[in-house]
C-alpha positions as CSV (number, residue, x, y, z in Angstrom):
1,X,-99.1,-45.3,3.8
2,X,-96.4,-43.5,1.8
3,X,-94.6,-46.1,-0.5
4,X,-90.5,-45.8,1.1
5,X,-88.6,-47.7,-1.4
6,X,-84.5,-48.0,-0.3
7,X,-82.5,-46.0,-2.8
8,X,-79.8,-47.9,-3.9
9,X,-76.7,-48.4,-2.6
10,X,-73.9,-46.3,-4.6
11,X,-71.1,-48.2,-2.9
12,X,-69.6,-51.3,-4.7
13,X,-67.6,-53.5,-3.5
14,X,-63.8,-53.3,-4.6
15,X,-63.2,-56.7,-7.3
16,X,-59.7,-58.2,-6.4
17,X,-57.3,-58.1,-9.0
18,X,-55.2,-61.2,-9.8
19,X,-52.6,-60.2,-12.8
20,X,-51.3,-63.1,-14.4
21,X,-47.6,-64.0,-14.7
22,X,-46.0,-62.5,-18.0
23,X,-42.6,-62.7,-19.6
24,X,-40.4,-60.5,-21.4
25,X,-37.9,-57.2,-21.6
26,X,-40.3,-54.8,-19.2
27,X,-40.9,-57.6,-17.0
28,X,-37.2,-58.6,-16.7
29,X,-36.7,-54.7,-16.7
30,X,-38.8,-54.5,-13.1
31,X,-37.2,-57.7,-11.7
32,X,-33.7,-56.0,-11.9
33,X,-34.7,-53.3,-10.7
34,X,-36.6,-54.7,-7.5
35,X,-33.7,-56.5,-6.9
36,X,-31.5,-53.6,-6.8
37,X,-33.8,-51.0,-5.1
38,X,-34.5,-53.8,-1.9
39,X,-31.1,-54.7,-1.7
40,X,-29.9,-51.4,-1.6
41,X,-33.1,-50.2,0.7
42,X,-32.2,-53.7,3.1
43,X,-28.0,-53.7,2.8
44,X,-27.5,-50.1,3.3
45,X,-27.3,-49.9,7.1
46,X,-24.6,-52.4,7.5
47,X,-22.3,-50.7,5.2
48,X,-19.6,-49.2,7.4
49,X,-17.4,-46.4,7.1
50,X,-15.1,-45.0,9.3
51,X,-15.1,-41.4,10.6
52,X,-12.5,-41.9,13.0
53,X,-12.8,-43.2,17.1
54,X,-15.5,-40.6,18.5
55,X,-18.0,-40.8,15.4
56,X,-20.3,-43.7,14.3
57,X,-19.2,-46.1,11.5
58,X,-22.5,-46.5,9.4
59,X,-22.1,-45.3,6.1
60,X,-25.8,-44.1,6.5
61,X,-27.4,-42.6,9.3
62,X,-29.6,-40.2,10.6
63,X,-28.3,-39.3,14.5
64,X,-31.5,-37.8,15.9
65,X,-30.0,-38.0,19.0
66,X,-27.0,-36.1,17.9
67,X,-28.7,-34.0,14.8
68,X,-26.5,-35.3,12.3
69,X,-27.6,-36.8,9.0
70,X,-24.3,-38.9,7.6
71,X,-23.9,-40.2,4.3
72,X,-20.4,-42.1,3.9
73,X,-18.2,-39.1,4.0
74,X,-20.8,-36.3,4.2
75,X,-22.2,-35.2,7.0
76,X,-24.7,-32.7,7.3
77,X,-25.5,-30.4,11.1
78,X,-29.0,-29.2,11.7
79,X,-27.5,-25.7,10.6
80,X,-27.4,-27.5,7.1
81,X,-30.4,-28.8,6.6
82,X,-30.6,-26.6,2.8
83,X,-28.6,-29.8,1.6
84,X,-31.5,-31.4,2.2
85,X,-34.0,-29.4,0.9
86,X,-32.3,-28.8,-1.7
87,X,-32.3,-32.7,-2.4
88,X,-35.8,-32.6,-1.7
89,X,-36.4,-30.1,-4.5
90,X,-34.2,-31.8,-6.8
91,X,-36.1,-34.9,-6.2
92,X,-39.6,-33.6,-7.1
93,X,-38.2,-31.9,-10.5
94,X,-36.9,-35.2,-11.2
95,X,-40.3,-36.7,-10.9
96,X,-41.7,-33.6,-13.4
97,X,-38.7,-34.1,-15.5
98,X,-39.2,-37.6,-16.0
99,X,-42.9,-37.7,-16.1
100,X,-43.1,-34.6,-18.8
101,X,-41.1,-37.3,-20.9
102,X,-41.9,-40.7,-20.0
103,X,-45.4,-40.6,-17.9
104,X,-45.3,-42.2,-14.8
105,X,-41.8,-44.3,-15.0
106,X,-41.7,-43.6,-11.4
107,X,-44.4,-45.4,-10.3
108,X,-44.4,-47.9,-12.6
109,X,-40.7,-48.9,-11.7
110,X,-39.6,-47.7,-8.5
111,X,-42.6,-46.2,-6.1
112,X,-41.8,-48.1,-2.9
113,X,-45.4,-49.5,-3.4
114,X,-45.2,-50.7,-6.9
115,X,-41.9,-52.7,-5.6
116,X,-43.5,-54.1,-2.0
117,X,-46.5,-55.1,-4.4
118,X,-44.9,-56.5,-6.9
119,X,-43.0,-58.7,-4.5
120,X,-46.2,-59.9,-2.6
121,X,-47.7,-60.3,-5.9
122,X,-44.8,-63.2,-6.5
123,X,-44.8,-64.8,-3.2
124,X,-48.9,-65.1,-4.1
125,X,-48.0,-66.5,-7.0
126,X,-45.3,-69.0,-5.6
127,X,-47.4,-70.1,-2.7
128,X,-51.2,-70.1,-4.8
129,X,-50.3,-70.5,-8.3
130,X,-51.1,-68.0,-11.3
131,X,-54.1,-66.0,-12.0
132,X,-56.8,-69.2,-12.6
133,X,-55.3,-70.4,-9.7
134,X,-55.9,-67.7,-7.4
135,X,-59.6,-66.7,-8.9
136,X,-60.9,-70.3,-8.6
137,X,-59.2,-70.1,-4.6
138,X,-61.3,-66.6,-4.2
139,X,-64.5,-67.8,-5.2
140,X,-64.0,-71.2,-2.9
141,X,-65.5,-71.7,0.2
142,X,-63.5,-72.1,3.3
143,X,-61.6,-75.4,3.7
144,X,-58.3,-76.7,5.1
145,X,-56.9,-76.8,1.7
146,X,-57.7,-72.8,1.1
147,X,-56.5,-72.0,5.3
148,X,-53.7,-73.6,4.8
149,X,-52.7,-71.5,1.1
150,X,-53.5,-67.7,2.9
151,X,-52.0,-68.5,6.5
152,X,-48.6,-69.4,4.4
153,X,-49.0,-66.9,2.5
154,X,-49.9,-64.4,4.7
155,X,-47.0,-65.4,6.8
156,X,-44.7,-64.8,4.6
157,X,-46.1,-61.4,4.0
158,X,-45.3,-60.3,7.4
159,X,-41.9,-61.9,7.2
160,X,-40.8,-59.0,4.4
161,X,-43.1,-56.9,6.5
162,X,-41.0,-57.5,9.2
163,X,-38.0,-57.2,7.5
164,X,-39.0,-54.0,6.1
165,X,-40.1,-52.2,9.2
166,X,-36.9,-53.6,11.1
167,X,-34.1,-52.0,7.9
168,X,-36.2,-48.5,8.5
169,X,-35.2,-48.2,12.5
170,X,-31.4,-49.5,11.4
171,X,-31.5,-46.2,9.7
172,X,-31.6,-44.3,12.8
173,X,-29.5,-45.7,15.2
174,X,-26.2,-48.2,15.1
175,X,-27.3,-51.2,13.3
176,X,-25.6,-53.8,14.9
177,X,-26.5,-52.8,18.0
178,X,-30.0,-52.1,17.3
179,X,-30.5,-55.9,16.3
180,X,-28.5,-57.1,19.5
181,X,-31.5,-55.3,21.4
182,X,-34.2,-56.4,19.1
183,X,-33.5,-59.6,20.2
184,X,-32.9,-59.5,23.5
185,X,-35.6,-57.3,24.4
186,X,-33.8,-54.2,25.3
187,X,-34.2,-51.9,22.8
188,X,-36.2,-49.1,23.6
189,X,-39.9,-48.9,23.1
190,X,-39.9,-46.5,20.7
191,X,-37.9,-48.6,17.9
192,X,-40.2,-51.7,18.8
193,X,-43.5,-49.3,17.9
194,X,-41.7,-48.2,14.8
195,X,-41.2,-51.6,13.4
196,X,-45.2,-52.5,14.4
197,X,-46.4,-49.4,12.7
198,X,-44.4,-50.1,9.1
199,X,-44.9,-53.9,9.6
200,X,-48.2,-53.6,9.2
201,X,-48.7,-50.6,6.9
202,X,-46.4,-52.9,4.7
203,X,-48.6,-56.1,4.9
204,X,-52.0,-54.2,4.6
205,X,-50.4,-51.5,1.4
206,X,-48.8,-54.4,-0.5
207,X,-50.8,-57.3,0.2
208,X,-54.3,-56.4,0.3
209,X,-54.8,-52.5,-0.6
210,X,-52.3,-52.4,-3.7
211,X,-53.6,-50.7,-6.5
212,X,-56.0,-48.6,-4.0
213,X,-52.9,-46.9,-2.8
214,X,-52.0,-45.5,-5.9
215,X,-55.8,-44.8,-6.9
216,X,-56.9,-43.2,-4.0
217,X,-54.3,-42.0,-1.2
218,X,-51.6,-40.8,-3.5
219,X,-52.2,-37.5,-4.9
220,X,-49.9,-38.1,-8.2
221,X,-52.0,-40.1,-10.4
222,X,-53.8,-36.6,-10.5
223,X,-50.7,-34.2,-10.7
224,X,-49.5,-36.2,-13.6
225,X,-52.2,-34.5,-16.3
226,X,-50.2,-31.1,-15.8
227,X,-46.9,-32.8,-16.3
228,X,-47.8,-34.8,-19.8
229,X,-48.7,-33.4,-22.7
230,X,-49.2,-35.1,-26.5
231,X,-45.4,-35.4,-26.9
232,X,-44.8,-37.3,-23.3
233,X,-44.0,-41.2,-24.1
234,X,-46.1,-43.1,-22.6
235,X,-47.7,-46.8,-23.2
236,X,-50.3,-46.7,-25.6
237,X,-52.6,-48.7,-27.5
238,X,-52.6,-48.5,-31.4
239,X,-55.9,-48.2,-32.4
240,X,-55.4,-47.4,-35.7
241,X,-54.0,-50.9,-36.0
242,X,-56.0,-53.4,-33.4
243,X,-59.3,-51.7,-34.4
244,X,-61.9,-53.3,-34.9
245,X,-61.1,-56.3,-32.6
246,X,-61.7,-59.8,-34.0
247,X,-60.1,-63.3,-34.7
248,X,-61.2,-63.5,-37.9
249,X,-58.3,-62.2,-39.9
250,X,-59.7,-62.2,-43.1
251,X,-58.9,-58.4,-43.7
252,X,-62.1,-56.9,-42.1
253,X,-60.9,-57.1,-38.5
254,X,-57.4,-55.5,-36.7
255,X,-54.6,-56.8,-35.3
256,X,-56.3,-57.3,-31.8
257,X,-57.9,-60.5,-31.6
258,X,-59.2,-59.7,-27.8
259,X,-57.6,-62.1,-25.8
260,X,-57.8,-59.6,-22.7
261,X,-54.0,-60.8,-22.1
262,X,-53.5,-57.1,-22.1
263,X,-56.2,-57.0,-19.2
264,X,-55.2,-59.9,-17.3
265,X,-51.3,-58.8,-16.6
266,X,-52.4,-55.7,-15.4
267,X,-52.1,-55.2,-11.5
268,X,-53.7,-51.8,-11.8
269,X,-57.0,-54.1,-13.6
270,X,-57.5,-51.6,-16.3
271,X,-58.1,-51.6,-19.9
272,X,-54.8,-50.2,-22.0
273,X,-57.0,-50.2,-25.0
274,X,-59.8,-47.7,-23.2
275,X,-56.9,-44.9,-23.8
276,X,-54.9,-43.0,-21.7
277,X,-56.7,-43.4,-17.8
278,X,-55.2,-42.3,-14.4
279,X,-55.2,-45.8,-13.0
280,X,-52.4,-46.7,-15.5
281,X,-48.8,-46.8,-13.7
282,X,-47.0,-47.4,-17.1
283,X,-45.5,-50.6,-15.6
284,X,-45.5,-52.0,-19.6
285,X,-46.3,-55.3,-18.6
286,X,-49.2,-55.3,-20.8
287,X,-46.6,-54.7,-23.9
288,X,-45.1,-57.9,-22.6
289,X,-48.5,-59.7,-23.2
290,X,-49.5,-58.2,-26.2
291,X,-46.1,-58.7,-28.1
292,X,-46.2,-62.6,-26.4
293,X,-49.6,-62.4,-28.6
294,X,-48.3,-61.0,-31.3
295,X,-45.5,-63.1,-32.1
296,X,-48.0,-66.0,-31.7
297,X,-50.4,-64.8,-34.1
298,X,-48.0,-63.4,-36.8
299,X,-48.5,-60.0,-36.4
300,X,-45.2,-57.7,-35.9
301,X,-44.4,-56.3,-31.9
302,X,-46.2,-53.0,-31.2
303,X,-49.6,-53.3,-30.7
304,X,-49.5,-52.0,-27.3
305,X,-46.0,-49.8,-26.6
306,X,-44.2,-47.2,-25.3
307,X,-45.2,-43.9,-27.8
308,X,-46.2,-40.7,-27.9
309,X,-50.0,-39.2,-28.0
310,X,-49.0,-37.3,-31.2
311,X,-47.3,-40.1,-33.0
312,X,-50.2,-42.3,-32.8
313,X,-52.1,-39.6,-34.5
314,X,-49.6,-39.2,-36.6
315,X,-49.9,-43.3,-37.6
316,X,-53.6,-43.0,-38.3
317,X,-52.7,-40.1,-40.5
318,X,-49.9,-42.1,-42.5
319,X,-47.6,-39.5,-41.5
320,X,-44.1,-40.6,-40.0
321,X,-43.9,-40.7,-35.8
322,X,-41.0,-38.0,-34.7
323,X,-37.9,-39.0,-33.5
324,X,-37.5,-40.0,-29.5
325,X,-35.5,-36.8,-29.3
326,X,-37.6,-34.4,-30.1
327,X,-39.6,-35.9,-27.5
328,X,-37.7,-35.9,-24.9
329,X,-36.0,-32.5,-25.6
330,X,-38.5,-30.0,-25.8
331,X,-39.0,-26.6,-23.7
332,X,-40.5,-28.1,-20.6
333,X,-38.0,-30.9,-20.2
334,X,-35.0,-28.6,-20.9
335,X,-36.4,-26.1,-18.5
336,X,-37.1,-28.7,-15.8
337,X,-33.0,-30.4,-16.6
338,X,-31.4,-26.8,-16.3
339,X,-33.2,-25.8,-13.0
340,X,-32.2,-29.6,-11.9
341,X,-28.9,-28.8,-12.9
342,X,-28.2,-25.3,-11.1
343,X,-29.5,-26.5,-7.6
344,X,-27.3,-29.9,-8.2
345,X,-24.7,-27.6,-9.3
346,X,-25.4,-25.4,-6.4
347,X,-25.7,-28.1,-3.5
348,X,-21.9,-29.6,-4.8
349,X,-20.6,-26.5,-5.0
350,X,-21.3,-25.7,-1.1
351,X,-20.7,-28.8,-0.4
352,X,-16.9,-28.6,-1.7
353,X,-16.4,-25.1,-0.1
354,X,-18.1,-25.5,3.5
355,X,-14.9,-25.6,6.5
356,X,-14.9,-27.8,9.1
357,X,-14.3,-24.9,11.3
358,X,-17.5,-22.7,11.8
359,X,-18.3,-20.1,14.1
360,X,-21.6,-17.5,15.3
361,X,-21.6,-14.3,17.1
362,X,-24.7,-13.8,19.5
363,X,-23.8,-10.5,20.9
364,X,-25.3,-9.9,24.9
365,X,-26.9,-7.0,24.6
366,X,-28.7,-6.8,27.8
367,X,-26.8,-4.3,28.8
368,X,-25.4,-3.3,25.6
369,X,-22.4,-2.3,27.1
370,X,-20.4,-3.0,30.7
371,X,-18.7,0.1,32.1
372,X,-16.1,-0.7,34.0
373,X,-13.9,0.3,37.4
374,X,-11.0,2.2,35.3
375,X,-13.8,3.7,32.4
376,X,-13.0,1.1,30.0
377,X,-15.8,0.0,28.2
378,X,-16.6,-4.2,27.8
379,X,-19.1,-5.7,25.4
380,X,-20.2,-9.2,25.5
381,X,-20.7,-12.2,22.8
382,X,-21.5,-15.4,22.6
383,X,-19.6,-17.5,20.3
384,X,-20.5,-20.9,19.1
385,X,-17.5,-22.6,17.7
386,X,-17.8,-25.9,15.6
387,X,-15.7,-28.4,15.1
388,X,-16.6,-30.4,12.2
389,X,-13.7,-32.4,11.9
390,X,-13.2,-35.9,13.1
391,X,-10.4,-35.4,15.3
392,X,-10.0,-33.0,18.3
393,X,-8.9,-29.5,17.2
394,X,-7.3,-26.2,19.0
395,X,-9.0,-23.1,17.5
396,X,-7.5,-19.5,18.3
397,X,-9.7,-16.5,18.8
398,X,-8.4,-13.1,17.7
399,X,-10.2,-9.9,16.1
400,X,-9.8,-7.4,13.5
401,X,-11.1,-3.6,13.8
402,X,-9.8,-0.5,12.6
403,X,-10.0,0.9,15.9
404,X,-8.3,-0.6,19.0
405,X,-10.3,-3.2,20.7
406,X,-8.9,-6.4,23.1
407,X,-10.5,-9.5,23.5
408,X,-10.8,-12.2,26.3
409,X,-12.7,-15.3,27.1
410,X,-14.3,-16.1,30.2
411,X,-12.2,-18.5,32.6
412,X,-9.3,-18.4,30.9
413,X,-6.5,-16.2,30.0
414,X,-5.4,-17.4,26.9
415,X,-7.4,-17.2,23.7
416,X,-6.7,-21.1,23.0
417,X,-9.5,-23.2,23.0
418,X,-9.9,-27.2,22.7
419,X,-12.8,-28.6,21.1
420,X,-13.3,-31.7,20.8
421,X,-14.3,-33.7,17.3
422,X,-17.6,-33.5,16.0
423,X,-18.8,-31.1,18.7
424,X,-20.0,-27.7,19.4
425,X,-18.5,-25.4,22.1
426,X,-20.5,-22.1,23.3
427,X,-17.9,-19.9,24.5
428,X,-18.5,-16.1,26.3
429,X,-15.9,-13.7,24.7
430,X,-15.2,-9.8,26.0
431,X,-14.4,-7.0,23.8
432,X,-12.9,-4.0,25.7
433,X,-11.9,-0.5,24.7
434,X,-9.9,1.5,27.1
435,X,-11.8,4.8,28.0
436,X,-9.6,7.1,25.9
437,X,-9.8,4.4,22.9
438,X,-12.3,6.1,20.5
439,X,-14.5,3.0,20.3
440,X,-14.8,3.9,23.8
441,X,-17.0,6.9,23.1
442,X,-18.7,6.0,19.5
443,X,-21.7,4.5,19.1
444,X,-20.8,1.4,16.8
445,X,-17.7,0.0,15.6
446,X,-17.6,-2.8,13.4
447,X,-15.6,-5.5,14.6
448,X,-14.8,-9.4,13.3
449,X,-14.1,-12.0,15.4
450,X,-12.2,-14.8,13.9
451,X,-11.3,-18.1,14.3
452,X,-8.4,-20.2,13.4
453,X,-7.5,-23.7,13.2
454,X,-3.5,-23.5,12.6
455,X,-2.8,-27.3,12.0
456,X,-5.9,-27.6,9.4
457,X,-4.5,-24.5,8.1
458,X,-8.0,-23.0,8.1
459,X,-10.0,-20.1,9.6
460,X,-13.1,-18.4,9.6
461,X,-14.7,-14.8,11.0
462,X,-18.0,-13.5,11.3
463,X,-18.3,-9.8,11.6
464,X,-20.6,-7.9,14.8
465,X,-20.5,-4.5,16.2
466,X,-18.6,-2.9,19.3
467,X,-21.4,-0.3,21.0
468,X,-19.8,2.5,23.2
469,X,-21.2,5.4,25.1
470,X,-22.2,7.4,22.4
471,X,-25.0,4.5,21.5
C-alpha cells in the first residue's frame, strides 16, 4: 500500500486582536475626531433649510425620486452630475495628496471603518474590561457569566448598527417623515432592506472583521507604496535608538526595553518596530504607548513617532533630520495641490455662473422640414425649459437669425410660458419662413432660440439650424 500522508493544512486560523486602552495627544486626537465625524454623519439629515413651499427643507438630500442632489443652498439636476465627479476626483487627489505626505492619515483617522471600529472597540472595553480582561474571557469556556458579557455587548453593537443603517436611508428621503414610517410600519420595503443590509455589514465590519477589512477587502493598503516615498511622514520606529532591546540599561542595550506596549495598543496587531508593513493604519497610538514608557523609564519622547524614512537614516548617520517643510512641499505634493486646486477652482467657478434658467434644442427632424398650404416652409424643435429657481417663473421665447424666420409654440398663441419652480417643461416650438423668405429656399440657416426670464432679469439661448428646400 502507498503511504498517503495529509499535507498540511496552509490555512490558519485568524488570532483575535484585543488592543489595550492607551492615553495621550493621538489618542485624544481620534476621540475628537470620532466625535465630530458621527455627529456630523448622524445630525446631518435633520438639519433644515428652506428652499421655499414646493421644494424639500433638508439641508442634505439626495431626491432619487426627483434627481436632485441638494446640499443647503446648492442643488445639483442630473444634467450636472460633473459637480459631482468632479468632487469625486477631488476627493481621491486628496487621499494621494495626503498620503504622499503623511501615509495613511486617512485611514488611521477618519476611514468610516477605523471610526465604527474604534467605537465597538470602546463599548468592548466598557462592557468586558481592557485587554487582560477580554483575553482571559476568550480563552474561557462558556458560562452565564461569559453569555451574559457578549449578548450585552453584542447588543449594543446592533444598537449603533442600527443607528447607522437608519441615518444612511434619512439621506434619501424626508427625515422626519421617514422615521414616522419606520415606526409605524409604513415605510416602504425598500428603506426597511436598506437599514438590514448596513445594520449588519456594520455589526459584522466593526465588531468582528475589523482589521481584516482594511487587510484584505480594501485595495488601499496596496495603492499606498506608489503614493509614499522616503520623504512621506509616517510613524516610525527609531532603531538607531531602541536597538538592541533590553532592560538592562547599563549602556550596552537601547532605549526599548520590550514591553510590547507598542504591540498591545495596536488594533491592526502588528509590530511598529518590524518597519514600515501594509497592515499599519498610522493611527499613532503606539506613540501614545511608547512615550507613556518612556516618560516612565527616563528616556526622552520619540522612540516611536511620526518621521520621515530619510530622516531616520539621516539619525543613524548623525546628520540633522530636514525640516517638516521640505517634506511636505516637494514636487509630488505640489503637483497633486495645484491639480486639486484648478478642479476646486473650476467646480466654484461654474458653480457661481450656472442660471437658474436653462434651455435645450432637440430639433424634429423626421421630416426635416413641413411644407406647408401657402409654400411656407415650418421646422420643428423640441425645447426643454428649466426652471431652477424656487419660485414659479414666466419665461419668453423669441429668436435671433440674420434672415427672417417666425416662431410659435404649439397650443398657444403667445410665446409666454409658466413654469413652475423646480421643474422642467418640454415644449414643441415652430420655426417658419415664408416661401419668398430666402431661408425658405437655402439649405441651413443658423438660428438661436432664446429664452428670457424678465423679473430674474436673466436669459439664455442655445443656437440650432433652420433647413429649407435647398437641404
Amino acid at each position: 500500500m502507498t503511504d498517503q500522508t495529509t499535507p498540511p493544512s496552509l490555512y490558519a486560523p485568524r488570532e483575535p486582536i484585543f488592543p489595550r486602552r492607551v492615553t495621550g495627544f493621538f489618542r485624544r486626537f481620534k476621540w475628537a475626531i470620532m466625535i465630530v465625524t458621527l455627529g456630523i454623519y448622524y445630525i446631518t439629515p435633520w438639519i433644515r433649510w428652506d428652499r421655499g413651499p414646493s421644494l424639500p427643507d433638508q439641508a442634505v438630500l439626495v431626491d432619487l425620486a426627483s434627481r436632485r442632489f441638494y446640499f443647503f443652498w446648492i442643488e445639483i439636476w442630473p444634467h450636472e452630475f460633473y459637480f459631482v465627479a468632479g468632487l469625486l476626483i477631488m476627493a481621491g487627489l486628496g487621499l494621494f495628496l495626503f498620503t504622499s505626505a503623511l501615509g495613511r492619515v486617512w485611514c488611521g483617522y477618519t476611514c468610516p471603518q477605523t471610526v465604527w471600529t474604534d467605537l465597538f472597540i470602546l463599548v468592548e472595553r466598557w462592557i468586558e474590561g481592557d485587554r487582560n480582561a477580554r483575553v482571559r474571557l476568550h480563552h474561557a469556556k462558556w458560562s452565564v457569566q461569559k453569555w451574559r458579557l457578549r449578548l450585552t455587548k453584542w447588543a449594543v453593537w446592533l444598537v449603533i448598527a442600527v443607528a447607522t443603517g437608519g441615518a444612511w436611508v434619512f439621506y434619501f428621503t424626508d427625515a422626519p417623515t421617514l422615521a414616522r414610517d419606520l415606526v409605524s410600519l409604513t415605510a416602504h420595503p425598500a428603506a426597511y432592506i436598506t437599514i438590514a443590509i448596513l445594520t449588519a455589514t456594520t455589526f459584522v465590519f466593526g465588531g468582528f472583521l475589523r482589521e481584516q477589512v482594511c487587510n484584505y477587502m480594501c485595495p488601499w493598503p496596496r495603492i499606498q507604496a506608489a503614493m509614499m516615498d522616503p520623504d512621506t511622514i509616517t510613524v516610525a520606529y527609531r532603531e538607531w535608538r531602541g536597538e538592541p532591546r533590553g532592560k538592562k540599561h547599563d549602556g550596552t542595550t537601547g532605549d526599548c526595553i520590550d514591553c510590547m506596549a507598542c504591540v498591545n495598543v495596536c488594533p491592526a496587531g502588528i509590530d511598529i518596530r518590524d518597519g514600515q508593513q501594509m497592515e499599519c493604519i498610522t493611527c499613532a497610538l503606539c506613540i501614545d504607548a511608547c512615550d507613556d514608557v518612556m516618560a516612565k523609564i527616563g528616556k526622552p519622547r520619540g522612540l516611536i513617532d511620526y518621521m520621515a524614512l530619510s530622516d531616520e537614516a539621516a539619525e543613524r548617520a548623525g546628520a540633522k533630520p530636514k525640516p517638516i517643510w521640505r517634506h511636505i512641499l516637494r514636487p509630488r505634493t505640489i503637483l497633486y495641490t495645484a491639480i486639486w486646486t484648478l478642479i476646486g477652482v473650476g467646480l466654484v467657478y461654474a458653480l457661481f455662473i450656472r442660471s437658474d434658467i436653462e434651455l435645450t434644442v432637440s430639433p424634429v427632424r423626421n421630416p426635416t422640414y413641413v411644407t406647408q398650404s401657402d409654400g411656407s416652409i415650418r421646422n420643428i424643435y423640441d425645447v426643454r425649459l428649466r426652471n431652477k429657481s424656487g419660485e414659479d417663473r414666466q419665461f419668453r421665447l423669441s429668436l435671433s437669425s440674420d434672415e427672417l424666420l417666425r416662431i410659435g409654440l404649439e397650443g398657444t398663441d403667445q410665446l409666454i410660458l409658466r413654469i413652475p419652480a423646480d421643474t422642467t417643461l418640454l415644449q414643441r416650438v415652430y420655426v417658419t419662413a415664408r416661401a419668398q423668405d430666402p431661408a425658405a429656399n437655402a439649405a441651413a440657416t443658423p438660428l438661436r432660440i432664446w429664452v428670457e426670464d424678465s423679473e430674474a432679469q436673466t436669459r439664455a439661448s442655445k443656437a440650432t439650424t433652420f433647413n429649407g428646400k435647398g437641404n
